[in-house]
DRENVOVO-30751 format. One record per residue (C-alpha): residue in three letters; residue number from 1; z, x, y. Coordinates in steps of 0.001 Angstrom, whole numbers, plus 500000, padded with zeros to 6 digits. Last residue first. Example, Ala and Ser with C-alpha at 12.3 -4.5 7.8 and 13.67 -1.06 7.14 Angstrom:
REM residues 2
<"Ser",2,<507140,513670,498940>> <"Ala",1,<507800,512300,495500>> 
***
This chain:
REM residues 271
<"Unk",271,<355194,474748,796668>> <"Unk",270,<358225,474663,798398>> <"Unk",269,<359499,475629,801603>> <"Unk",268,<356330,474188,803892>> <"Unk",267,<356221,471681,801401>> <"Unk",266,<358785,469925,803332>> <"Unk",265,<356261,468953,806118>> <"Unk",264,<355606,465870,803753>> <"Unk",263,<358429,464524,803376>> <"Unk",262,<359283,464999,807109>> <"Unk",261,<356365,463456,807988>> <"Unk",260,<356734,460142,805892>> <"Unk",259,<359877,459583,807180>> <"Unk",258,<358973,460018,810976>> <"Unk",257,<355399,458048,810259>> <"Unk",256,<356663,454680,812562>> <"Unk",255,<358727,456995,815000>> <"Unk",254,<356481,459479,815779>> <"Unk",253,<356045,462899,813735>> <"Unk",252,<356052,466108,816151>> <"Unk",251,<354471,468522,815718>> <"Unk",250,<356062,471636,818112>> <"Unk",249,<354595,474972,819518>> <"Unk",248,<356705,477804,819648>> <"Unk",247,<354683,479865,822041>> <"Unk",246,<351500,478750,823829>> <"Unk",245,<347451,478765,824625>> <"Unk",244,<345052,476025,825547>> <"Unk",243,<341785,475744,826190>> <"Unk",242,<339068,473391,827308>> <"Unk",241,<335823,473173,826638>> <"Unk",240,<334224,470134,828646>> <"Unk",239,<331308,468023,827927>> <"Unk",238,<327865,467815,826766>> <"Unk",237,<326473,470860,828513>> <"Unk",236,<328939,472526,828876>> <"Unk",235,<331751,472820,832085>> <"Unk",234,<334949,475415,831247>> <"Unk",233,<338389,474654,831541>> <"Unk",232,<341377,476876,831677>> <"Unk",231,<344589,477492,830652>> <"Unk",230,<345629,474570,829828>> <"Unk",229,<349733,474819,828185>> <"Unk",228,<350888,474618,824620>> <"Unk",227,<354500,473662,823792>> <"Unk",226,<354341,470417,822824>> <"Unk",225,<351102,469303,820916>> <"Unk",224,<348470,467763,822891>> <"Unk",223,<348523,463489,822535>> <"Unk",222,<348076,463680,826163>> <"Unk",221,<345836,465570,828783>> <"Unk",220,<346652,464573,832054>> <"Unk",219,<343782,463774,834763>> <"Unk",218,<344073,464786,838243>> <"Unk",217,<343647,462024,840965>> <"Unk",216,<341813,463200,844071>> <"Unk",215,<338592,463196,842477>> <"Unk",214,<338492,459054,842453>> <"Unk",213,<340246,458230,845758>> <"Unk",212,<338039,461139,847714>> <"Unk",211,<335215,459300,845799>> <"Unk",210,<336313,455875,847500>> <"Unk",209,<336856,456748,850225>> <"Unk",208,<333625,458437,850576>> <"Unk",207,<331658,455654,849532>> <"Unk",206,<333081,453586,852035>> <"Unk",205,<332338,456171,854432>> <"Unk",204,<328708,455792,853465>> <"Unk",203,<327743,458731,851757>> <"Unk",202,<324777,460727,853011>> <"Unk",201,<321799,462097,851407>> <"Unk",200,<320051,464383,848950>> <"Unk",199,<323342,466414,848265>> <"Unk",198,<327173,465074,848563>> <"Unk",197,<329821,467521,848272>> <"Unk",196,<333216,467004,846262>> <"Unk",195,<336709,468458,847281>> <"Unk",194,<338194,470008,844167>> <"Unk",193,<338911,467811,840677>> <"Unk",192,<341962,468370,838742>> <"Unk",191,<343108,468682,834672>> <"Unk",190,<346300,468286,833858>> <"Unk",189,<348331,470152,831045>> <"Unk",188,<351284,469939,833187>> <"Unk",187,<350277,472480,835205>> <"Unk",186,<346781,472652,836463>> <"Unk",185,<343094,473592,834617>> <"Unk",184,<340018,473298,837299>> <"Unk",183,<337275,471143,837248>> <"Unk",182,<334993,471643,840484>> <"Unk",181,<333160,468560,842131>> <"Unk",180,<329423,467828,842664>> <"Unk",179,<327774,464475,843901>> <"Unk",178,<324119,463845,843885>> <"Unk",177,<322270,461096,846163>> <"Unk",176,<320665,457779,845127>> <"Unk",175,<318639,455551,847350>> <"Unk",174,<317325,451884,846160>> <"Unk",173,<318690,450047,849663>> <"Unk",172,<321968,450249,849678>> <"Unk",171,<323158,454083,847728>> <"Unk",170,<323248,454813,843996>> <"Unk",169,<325544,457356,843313>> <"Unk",168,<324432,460290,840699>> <"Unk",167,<327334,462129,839028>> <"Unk",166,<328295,465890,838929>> <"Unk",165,<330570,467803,837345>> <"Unk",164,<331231,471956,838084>> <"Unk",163,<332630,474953,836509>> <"Unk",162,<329491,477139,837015>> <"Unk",161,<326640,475952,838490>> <"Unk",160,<325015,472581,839200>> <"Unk",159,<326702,469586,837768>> <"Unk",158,<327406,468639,833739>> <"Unk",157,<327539,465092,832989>> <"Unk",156,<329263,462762,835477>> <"Unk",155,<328924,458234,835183>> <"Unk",154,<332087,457584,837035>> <"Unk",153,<335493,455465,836780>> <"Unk",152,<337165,458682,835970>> <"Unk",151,<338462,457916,832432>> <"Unk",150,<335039,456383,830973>> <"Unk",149,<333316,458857,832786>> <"Unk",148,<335211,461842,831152>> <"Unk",147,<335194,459952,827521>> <"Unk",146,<331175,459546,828078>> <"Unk",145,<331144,463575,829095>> <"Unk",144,<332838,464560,826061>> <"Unk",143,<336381,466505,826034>> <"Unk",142,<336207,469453,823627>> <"Unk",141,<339801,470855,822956>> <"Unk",140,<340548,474312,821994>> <"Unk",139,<343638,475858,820951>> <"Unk",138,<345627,479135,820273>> <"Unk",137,<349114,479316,818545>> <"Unk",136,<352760,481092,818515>> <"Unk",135,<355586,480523,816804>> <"Unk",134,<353975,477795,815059>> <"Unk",133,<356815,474438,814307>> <"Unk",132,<356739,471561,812587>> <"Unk",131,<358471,468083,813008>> <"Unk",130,<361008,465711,811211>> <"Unk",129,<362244,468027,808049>> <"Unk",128,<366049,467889,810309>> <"Unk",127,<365927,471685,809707>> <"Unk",126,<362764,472469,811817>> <"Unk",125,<359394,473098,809633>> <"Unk",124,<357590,476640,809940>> <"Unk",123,<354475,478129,811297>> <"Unk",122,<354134,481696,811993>> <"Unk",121,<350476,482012,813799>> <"Unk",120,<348864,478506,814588>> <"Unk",119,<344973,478614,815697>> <"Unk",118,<344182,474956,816174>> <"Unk",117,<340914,473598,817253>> <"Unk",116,<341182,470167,818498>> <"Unk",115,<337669,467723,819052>> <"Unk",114,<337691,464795,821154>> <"Unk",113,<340648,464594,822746>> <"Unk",112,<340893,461217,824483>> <"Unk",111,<341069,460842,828137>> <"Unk",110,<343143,457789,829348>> <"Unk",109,<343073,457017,832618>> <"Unk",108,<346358,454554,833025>> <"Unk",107,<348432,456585,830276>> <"Unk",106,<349901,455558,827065>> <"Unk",105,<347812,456272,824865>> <"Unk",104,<345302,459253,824686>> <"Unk",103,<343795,459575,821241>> <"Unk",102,<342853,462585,819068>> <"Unk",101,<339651,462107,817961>> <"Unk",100,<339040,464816,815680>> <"Unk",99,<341062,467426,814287>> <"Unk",98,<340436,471361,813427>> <"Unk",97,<343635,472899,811781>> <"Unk",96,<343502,476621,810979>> <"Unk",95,<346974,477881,809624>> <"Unk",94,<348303,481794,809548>> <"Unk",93,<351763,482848,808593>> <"Unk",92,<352926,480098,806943>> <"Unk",91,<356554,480407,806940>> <"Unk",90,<359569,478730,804657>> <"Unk",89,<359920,481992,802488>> <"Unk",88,<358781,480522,799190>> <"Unk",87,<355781,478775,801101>> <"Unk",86,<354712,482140,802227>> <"Unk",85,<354936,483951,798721>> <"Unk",84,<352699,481295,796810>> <"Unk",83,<350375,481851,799534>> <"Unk",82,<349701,484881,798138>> <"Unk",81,<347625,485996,800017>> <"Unk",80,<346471,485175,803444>> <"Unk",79,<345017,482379,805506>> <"Unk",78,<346021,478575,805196>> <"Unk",77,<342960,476342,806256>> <"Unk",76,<343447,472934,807400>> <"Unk",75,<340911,470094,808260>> <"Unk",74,<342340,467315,810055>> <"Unk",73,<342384,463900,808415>> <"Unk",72,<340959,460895,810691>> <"Unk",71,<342034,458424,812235>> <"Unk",70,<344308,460777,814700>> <"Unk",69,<347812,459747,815560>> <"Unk",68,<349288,462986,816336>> <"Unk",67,<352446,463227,813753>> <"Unk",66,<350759,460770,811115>> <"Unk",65,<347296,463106,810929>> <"Unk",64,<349352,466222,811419>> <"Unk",63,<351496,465462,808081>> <"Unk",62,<348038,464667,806501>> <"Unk",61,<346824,468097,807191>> <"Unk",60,<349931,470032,806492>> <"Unk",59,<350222,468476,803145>> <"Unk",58,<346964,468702,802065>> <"Unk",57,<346499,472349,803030>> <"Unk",56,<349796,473229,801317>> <"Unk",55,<348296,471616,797868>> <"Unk",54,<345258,473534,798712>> <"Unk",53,<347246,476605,799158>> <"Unk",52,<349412,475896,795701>> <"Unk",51,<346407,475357,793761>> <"Unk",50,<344937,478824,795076>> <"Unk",49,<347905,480620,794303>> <"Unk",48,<348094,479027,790628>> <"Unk",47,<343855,480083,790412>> <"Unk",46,<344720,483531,791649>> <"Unk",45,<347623,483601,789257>> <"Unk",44,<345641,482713,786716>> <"Unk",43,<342258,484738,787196>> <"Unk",42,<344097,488289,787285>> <"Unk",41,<346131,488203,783912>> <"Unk",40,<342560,486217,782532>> <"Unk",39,<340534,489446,783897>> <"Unk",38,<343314,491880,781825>> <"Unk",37,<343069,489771,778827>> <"Unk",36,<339161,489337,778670>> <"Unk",35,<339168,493388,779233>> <"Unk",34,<341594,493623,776648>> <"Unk",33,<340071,491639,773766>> <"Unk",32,<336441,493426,774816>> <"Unk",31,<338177,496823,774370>> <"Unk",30,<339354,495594,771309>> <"Unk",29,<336353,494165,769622>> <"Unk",28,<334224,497359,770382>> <"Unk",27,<334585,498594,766663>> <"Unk",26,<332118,501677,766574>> <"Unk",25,<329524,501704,763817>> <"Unk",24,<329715,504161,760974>> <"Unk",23,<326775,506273,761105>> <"Unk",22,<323732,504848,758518>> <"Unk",21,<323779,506981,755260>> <"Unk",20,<320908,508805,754908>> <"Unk",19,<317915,507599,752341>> <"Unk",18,<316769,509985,749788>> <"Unk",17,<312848,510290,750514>> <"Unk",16,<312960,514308,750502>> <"Unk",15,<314907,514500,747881>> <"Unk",14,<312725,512100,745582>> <"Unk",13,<309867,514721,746844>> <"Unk",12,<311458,518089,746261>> <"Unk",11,<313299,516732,742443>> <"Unk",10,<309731,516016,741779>> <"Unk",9,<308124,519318,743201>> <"Unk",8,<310261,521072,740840>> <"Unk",7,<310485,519231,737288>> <"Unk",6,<309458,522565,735456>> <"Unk",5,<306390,521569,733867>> <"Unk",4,<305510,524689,731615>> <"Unk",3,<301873,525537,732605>> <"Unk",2,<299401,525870,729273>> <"Unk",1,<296393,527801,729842>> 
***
């Protein structure tokens, strides 16, 4: 029998393979426009604030290496941020400067400074641009045993307990016996010896003489930076750790840099 073709299960099947449209897609260009604006706002003016502590580094540091004398540069570290704010105002708040070989002229028993540690708090430059000025700092100095011998006259290293040198003395006749002295910090940034004991022998009275003669000098630091005082000194094992502590502590430039310094210390109140 004849079946009319109505069409139906064609229209059903070209239906049901009629593609749908794809969702429009989201634009994510400006939120990735802003974010790369908002990260560049922050990078610059940590990159300008950086630029203008490393140029305040440099400055400080070679302003410290005319002032003091040292060969070498310091290393400086200003702390906080913005810098950019500190040098406006005049006053680095927090400075790190670690120096080597600090020397000790003009003395008779010179004892260089080995290593410097610097803790300044509130550091400025005076009004005639010739020195510097922390209102406060903390220091260490390292003194080496060869630098200690070379001052005292003596071969010492580190002696038998706490806070105490010792050297070896050869005696007539191939014997040796130990001698031991205290260190102590004194004022005037000196450092003194106590009464020494002999062990493994006896000391000729010569010998004595002349140790009393040697220990009975104290040593002054010099080249340390007015205004901070020894507090106390501690015996290691390859020298001795000294510190220091004091308010309104001055840099000064000498006489040959003086120009030079207070150019240089200026960029305490400018960037």
């Amino acid at each position: 029998m004849y079946q009319p073709d109505h069409g139906y299960e064609d229209d059903v099947t070209s239906a049901s393979f009629e593609p749908f449209p794809a969702p429009p897609r989201r634009r994510r260009r400006p939120a990735f426009v802003a974010g790369a604006a908002l990260a560049v706002l922050i990078l610059i003016p940590l990159a300008v604030d950086r630029a203008a502590a490393a140029h305040a580094e440099s400055r400080t540091a070679r302003a410290f290496q005319q002032g003091m004398g040292t060969s070498e540069r310091p290393e400086v570290h200003v702390h906080g941020f913005p810098v950019l704010t500190q040098l406006a105002s005049g006053t680095l708040r927090h400075v790190d400067i670690t120096a080597h070989a600090l020397p000790a002229d003009g003395s008779d028993r010179p004892l260089p400074v080995t290593r410097l540690d610097l803790d300044l708090h509130g550091l400025t430059k005076s009004a005639d641009d010739i020195e510097a000025r922390a209102l406060s700092a903390q220091a260490t100095a390292f003194l080496s045993y060869p630098d200690l011998s070379n001052a005292l006259g003596l071969e010492v290293s580190q002696g038998a307990g706490p806070g105490r040198i010792g050297a070896k003395v050869q005696l007539p006749f191939g014997d040796e016996v130990t001698v031991t002295t205290t260190v102590s910090a004194a004022s005037g940034n000196r450092i003194t010896f106590g009464k020494f004991t002999v062990a493994g022998g006896a000391l000729p009275s010569a010998g004595e003489a002349l140790l009393d003669k040697v220990f009975a000098r104290p040593i002054q630091l010099r080249n340390i930076p007015d205004g901070l005082h020894l507090r106390s000194v501690t015996t290691t094992a390859t020298g001795l750790s000294v510190h220091f502590s004091g308010k309104s502590v001055t840099f000064h430039a000498d006489d040959g840099s003086r120009s030079s310094f207070a150019q240089d210390s200026a960029s305490y109140g400018s960037a």
